[in-house]
PDB file of N, CA, C and O in Angstrom, chain B, residues numbered from 101:
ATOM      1  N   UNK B 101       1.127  -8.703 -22.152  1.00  0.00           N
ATOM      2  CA  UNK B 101       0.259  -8.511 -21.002  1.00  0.00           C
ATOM      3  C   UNK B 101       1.122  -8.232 -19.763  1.00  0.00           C
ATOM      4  O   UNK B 101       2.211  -8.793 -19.637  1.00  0.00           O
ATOM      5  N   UNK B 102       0.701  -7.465 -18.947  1.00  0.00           N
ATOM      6  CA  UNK B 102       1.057  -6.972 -17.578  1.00  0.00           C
ATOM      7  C   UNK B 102       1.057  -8.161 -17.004  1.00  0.00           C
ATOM      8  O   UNK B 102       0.170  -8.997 -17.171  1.00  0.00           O
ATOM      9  N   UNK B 103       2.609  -8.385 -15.898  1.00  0.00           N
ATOM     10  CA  UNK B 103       2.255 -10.232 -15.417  1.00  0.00           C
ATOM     11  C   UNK B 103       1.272  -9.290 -14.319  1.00  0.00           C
ATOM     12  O   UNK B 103       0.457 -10.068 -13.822  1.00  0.00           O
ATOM     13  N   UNK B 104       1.129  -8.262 -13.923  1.00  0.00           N
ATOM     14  CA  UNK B 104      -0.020  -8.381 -12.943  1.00  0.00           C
ATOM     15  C   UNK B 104      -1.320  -8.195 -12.974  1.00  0.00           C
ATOM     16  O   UNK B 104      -2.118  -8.013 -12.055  1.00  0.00           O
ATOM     17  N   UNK B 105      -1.531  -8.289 -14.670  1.00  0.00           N
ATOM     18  CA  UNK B 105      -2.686  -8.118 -14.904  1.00  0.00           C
ATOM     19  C   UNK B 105      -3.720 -10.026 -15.255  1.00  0.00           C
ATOM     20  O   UNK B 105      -4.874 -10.321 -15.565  1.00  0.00           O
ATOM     21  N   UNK B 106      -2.312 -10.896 -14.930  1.00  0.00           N
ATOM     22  CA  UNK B 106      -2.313 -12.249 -15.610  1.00  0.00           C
ATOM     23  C   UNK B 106      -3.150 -13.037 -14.129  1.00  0.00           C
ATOM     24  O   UNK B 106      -2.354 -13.503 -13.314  1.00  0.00           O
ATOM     25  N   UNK B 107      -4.049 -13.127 -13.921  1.00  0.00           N
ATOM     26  CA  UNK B 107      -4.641 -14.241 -13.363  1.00  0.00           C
ATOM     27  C   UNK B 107      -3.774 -14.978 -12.375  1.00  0.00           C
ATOM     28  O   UNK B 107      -3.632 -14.875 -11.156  1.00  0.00           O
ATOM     29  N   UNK B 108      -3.038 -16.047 -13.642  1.00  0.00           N
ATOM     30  CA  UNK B 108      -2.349 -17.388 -13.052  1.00  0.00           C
ATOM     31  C   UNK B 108      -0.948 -16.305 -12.039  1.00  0.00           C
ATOM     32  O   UNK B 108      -0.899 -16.375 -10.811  1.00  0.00           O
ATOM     33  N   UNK B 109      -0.216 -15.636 -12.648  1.00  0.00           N
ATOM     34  CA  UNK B 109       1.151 -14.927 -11.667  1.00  0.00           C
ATOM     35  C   UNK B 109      -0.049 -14.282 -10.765  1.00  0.00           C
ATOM     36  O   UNK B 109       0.488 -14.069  -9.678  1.00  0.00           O
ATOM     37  N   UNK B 110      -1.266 -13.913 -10.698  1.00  0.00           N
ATOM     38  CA  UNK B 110      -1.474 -13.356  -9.061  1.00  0.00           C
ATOM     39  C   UNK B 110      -1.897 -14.518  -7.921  1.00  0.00           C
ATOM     40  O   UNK B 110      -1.668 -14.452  -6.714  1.00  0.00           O
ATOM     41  N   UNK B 111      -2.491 -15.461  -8.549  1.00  0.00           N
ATOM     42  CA  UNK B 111      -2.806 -16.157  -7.924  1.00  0.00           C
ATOM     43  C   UNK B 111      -1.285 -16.934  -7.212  1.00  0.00           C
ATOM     44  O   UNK B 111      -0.956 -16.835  -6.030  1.00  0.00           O
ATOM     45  N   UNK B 112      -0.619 -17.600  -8.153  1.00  0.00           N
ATOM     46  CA  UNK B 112       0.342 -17.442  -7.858  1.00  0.00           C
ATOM     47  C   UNK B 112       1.182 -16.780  -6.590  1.00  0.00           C
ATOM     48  O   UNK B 112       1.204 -17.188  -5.429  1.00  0.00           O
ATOM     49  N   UNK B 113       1.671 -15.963  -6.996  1.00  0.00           N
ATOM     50  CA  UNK B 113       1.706 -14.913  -5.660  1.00  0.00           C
ATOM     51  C   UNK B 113       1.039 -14.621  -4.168  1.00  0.00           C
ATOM     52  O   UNK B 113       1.586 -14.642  -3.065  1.00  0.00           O
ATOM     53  N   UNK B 114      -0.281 -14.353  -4.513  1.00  0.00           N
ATOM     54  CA  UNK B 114      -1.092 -13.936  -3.520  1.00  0.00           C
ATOM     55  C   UNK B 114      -2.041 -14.504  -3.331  1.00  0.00           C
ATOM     56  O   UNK B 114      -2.976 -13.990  -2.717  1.00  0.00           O
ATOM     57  N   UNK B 115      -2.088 -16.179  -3.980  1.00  0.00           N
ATOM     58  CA  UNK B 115      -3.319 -16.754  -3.433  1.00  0.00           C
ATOM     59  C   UNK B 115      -3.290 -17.714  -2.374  1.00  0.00           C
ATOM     60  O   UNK B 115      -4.225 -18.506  -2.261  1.00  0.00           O
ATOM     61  N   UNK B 116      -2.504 -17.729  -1.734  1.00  0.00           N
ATOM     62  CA  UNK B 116      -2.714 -18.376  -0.093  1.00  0.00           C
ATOM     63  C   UNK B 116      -1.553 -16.862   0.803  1.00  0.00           C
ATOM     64  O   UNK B 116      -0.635 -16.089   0.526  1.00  0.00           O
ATOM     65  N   UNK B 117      -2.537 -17.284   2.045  1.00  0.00           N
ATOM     66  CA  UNK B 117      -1.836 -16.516   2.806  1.00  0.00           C
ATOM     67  C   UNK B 117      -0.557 -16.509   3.044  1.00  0.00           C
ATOM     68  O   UNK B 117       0.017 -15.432   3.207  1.00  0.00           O
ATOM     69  N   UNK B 118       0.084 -17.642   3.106  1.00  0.00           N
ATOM     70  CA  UNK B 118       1.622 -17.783   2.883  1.00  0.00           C
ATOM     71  C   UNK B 118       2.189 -16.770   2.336  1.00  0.00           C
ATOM     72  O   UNK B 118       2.930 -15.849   2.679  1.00  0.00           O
ATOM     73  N   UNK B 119       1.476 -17.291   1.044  1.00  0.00           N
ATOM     74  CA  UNK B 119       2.239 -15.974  -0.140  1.00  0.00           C
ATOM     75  C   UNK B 119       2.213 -14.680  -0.411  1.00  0.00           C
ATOM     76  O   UNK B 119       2.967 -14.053  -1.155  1.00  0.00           O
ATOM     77  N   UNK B 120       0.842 -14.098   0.553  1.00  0.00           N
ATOM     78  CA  UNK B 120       0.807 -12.614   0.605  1.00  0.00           C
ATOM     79  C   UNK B 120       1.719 -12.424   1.508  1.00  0.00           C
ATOM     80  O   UNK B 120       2.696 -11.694   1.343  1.00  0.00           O
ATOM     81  N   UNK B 121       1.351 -13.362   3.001  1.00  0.00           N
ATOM     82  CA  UNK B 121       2.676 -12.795   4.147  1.00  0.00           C
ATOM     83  C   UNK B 121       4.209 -12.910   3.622  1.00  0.00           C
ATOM     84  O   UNK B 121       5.066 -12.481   4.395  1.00  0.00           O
ATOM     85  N   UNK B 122       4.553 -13.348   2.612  1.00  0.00           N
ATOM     86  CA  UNK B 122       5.943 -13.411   2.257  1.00  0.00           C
ATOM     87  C   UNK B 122       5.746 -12.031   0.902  1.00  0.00           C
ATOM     88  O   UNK B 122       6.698 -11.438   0.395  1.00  0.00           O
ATOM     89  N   UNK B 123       4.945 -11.904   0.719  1.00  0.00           N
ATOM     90  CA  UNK B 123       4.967 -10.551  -0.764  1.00  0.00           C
ATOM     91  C   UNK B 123       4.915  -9.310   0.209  1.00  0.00           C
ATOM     92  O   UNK B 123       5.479  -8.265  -0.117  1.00  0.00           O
ATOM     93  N   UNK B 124       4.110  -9.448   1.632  1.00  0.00           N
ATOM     94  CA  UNK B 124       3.888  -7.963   2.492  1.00  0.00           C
ATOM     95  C   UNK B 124       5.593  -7.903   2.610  1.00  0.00           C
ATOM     96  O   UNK B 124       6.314  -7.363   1.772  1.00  0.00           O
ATOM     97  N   UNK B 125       6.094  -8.634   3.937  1.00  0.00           N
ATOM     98  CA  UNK B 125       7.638  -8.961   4.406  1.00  0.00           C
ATOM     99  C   UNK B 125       8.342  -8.460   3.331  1.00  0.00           C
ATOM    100  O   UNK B 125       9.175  -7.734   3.872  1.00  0.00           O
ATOM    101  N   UNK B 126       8.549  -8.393   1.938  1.00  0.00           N
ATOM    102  CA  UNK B 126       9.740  -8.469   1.295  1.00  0.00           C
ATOM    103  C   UNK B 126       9.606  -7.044   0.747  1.00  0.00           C
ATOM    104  O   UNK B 126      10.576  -6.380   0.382  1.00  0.00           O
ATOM    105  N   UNK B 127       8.107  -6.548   0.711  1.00  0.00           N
ATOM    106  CA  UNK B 127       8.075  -5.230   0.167  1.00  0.00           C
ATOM    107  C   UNK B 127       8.144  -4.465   2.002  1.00  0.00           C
ATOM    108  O   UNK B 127       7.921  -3.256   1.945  1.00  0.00           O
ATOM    109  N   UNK B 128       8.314  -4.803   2.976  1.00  0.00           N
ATOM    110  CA  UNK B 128       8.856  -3.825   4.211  1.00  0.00           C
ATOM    111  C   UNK B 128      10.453  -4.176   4.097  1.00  0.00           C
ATOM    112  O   UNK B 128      11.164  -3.189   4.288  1.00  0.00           O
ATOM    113  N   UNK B 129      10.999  -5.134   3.880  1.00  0.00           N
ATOM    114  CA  UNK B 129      12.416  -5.425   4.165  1.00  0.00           C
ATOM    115  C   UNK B 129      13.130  -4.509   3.008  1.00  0.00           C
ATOM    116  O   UNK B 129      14.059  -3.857   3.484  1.00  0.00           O
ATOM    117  N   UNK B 130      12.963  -4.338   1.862  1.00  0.00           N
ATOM    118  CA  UNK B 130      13.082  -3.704   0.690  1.00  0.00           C
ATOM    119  C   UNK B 130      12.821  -2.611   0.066  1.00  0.00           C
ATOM    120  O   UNK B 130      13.439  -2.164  -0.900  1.00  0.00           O
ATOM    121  N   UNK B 131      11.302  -1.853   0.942  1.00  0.00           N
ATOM    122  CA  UNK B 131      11.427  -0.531   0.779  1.00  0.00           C
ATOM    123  C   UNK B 131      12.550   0.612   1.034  1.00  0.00           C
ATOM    124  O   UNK B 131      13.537   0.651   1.770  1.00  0.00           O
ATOM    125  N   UNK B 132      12.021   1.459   0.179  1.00  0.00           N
ATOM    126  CA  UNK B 132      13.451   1.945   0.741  1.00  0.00           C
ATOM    127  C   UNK B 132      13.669   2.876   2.183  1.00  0.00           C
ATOM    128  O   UNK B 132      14.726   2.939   2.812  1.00  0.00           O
ATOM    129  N   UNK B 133      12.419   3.558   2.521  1.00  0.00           N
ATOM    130  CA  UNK B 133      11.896   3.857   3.424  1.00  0.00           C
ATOM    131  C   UNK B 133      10.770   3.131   4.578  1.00  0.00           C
ATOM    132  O   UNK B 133       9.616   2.773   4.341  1.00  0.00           O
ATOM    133  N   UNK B 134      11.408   3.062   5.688  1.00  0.00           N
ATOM    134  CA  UNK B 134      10.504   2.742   6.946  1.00  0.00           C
ATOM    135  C   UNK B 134       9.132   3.486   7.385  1.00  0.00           C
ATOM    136  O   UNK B 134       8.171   3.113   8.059  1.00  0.00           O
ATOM    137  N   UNK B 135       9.448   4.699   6.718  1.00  0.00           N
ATOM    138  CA  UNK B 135       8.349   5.513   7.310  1.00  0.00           C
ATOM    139  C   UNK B 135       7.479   5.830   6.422  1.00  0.00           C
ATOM    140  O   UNK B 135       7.843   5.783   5.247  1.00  0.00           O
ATOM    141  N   UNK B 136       6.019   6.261   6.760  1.00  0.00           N
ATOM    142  CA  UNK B 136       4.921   5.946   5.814  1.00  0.00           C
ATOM    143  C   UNK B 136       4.814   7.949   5.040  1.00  0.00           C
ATOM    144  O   UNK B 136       4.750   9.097   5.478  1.00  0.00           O
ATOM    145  N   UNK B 137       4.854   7.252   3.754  1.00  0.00           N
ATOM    146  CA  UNK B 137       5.107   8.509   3.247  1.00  0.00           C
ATOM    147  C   UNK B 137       3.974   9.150   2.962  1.00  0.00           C
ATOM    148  O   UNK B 137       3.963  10.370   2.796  1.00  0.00           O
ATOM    149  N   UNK B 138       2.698   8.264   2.856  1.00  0.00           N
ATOM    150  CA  UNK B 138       1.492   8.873   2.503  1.00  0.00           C
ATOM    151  C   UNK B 138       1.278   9.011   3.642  1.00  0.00           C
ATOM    152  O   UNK B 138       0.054   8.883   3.624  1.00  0.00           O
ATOM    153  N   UNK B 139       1.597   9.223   4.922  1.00  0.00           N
ATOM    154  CA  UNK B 139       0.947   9.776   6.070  1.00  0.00           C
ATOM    155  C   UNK B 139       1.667  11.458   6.315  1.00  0.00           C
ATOM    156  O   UNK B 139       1.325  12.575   6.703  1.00  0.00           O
ATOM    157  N   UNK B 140       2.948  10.680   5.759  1.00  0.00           N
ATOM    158  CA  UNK B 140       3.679  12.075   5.654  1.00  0.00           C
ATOM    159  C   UNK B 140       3.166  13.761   4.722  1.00  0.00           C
ATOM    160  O   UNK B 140       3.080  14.948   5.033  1.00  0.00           O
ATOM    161  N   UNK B 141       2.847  12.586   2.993  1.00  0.00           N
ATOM    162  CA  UNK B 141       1.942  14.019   2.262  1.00  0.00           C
ATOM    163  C   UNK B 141       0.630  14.536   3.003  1.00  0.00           C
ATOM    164  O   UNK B 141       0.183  15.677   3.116  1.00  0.00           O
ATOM    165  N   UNK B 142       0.096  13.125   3.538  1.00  0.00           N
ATOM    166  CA  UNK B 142      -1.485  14.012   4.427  1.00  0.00           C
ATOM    167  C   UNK B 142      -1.332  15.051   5.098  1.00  0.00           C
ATOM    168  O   UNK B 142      -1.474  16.190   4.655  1.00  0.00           O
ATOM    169  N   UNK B 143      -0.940  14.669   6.557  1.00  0.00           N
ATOM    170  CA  UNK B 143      -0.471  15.581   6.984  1.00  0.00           C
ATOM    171  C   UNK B 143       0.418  17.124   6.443  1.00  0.00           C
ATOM    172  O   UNK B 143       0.175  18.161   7.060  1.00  0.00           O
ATOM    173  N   UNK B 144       1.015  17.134   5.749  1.00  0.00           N
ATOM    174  CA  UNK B 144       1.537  18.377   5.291  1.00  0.00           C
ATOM    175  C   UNK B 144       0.469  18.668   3.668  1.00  0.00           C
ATOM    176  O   UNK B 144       0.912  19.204   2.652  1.00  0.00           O
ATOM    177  N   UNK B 145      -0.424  18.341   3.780  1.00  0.00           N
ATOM    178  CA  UNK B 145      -1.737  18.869   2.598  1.00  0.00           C
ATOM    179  C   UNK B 145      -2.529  19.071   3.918  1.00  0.00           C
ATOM    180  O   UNK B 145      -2.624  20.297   3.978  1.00  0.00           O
ATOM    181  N   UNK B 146      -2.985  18.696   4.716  1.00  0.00           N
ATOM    182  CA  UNK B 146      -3.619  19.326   5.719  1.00  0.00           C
ATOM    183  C   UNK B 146      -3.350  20.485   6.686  1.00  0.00           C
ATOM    184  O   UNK B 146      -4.314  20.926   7.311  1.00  0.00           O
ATOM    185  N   UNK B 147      -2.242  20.975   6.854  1.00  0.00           N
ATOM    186  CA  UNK B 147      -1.052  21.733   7.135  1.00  0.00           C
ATOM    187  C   UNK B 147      -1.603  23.018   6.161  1.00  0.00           C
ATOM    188  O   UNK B 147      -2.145  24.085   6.449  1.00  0.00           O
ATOM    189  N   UNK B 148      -1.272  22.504   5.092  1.00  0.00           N
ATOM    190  CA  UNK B 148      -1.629  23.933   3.848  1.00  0.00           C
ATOM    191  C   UNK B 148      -2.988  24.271   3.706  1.00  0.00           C
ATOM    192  O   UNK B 148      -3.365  25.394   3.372  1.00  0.00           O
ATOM    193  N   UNK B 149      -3.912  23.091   4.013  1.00  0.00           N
ATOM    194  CA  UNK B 149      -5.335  24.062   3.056  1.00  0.00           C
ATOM    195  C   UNK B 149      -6.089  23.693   4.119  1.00  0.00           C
ATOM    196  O   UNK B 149      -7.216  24.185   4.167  1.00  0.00           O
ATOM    197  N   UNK B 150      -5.728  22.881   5.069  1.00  0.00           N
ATOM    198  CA  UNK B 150      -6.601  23.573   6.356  1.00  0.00           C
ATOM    199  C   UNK B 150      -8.080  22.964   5.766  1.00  0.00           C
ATOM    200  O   UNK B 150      -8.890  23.849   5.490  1.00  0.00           O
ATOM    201  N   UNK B 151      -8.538  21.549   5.536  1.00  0.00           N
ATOM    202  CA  UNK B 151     -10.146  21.572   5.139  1.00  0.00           C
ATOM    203  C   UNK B 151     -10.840  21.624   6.363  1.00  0.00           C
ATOM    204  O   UNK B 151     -10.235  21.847   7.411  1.00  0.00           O
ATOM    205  N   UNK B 152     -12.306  21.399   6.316  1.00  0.00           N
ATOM    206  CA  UNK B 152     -13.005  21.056   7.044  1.00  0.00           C
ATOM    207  C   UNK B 152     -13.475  19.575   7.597  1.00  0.00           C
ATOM    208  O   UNK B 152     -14.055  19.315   8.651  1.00  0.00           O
ATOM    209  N   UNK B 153     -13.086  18.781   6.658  1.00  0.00           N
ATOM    210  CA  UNK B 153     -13.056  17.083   6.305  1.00  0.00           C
ATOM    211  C   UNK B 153     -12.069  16.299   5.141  1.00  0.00           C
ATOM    212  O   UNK B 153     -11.143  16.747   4.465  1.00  0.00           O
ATOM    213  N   UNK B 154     -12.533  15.256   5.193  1.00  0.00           N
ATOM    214  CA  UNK B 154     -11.517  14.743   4.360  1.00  0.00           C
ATOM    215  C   UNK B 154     -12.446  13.415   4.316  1.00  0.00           C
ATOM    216  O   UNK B 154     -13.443  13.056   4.942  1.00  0.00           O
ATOM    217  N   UNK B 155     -11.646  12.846   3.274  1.00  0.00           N
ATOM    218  CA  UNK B 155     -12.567  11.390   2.993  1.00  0.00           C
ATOM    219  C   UNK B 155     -11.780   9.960   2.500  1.00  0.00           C
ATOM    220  O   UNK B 155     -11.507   9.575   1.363  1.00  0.00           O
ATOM    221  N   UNK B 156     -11.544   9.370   3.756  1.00  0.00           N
ATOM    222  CA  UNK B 156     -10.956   7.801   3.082  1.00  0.00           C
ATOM    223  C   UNK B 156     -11.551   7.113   2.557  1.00  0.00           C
ATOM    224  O   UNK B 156     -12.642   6.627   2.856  1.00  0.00           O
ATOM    225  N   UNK B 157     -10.672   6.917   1.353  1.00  0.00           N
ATOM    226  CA  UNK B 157     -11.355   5.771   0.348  1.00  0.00           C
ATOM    227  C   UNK B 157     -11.040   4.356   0.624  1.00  0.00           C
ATOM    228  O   UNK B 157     -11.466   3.639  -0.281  1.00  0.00           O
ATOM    229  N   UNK B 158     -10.553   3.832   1.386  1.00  0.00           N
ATOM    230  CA  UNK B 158     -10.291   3.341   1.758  1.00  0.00           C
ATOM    231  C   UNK B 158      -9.208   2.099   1.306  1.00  0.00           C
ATOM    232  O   UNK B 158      -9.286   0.872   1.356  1.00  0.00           O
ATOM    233  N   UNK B 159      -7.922   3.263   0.735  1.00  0.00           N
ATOM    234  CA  UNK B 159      -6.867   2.364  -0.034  1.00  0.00           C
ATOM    235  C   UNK B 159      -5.608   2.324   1.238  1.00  0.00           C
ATOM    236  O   UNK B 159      -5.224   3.176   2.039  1.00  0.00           O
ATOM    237  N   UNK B 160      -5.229   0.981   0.987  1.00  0.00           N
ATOM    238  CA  UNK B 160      -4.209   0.486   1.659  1.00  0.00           C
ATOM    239  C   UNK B 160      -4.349  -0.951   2.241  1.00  0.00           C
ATOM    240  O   UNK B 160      -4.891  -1.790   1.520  1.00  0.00           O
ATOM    241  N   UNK B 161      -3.912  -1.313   3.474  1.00  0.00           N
ATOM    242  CA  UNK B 161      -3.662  -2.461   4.344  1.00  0.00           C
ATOM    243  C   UNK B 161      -4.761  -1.607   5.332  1.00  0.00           C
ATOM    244  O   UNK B 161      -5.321  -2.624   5.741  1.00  0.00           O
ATOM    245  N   UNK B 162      -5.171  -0.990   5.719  1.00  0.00           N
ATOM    246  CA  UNK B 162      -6.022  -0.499   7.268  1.00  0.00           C
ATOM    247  C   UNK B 162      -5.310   0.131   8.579  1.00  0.00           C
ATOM    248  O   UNK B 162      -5.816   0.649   9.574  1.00  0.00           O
ATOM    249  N   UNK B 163      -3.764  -0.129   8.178  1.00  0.00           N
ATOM    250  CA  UNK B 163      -3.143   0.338   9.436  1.00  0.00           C
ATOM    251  C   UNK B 163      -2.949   1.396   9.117  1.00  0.00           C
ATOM    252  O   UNK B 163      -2.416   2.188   9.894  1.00  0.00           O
TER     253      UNK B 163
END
């Protein structure tokens, strides 16, 4: 089994706020990039095909 498919390791992890604010922190300190790369492909797919709209699904953190 996927440990992130396991219940007990998410809870684990991400079940008090503690532990998400220390899982967010370690995946910014550790990425390998600072800068947001899916803002980066948007923008340059919007660049090329030019829509009329677009539609968030609303994946991520919100910022």
């Amino acid at each position: 089994m996927n440990q992130f498919a396991d219940p007990e390791f998410l809870q684990e992890g991400y079940g008090t706020e503690d532990g998400l604010a220390i899982r967010i922190q370690a995946q910014q300190w550790f990425s390998r990039s600072h800068r947001n790369r899916f803002d980066e492909l948007t923008r340059d797919a919007m660049t090329v095909w030019q829509p009329n709209a677009s539609l968030n699904i609303g994946a991520g953190t919100g910022a």
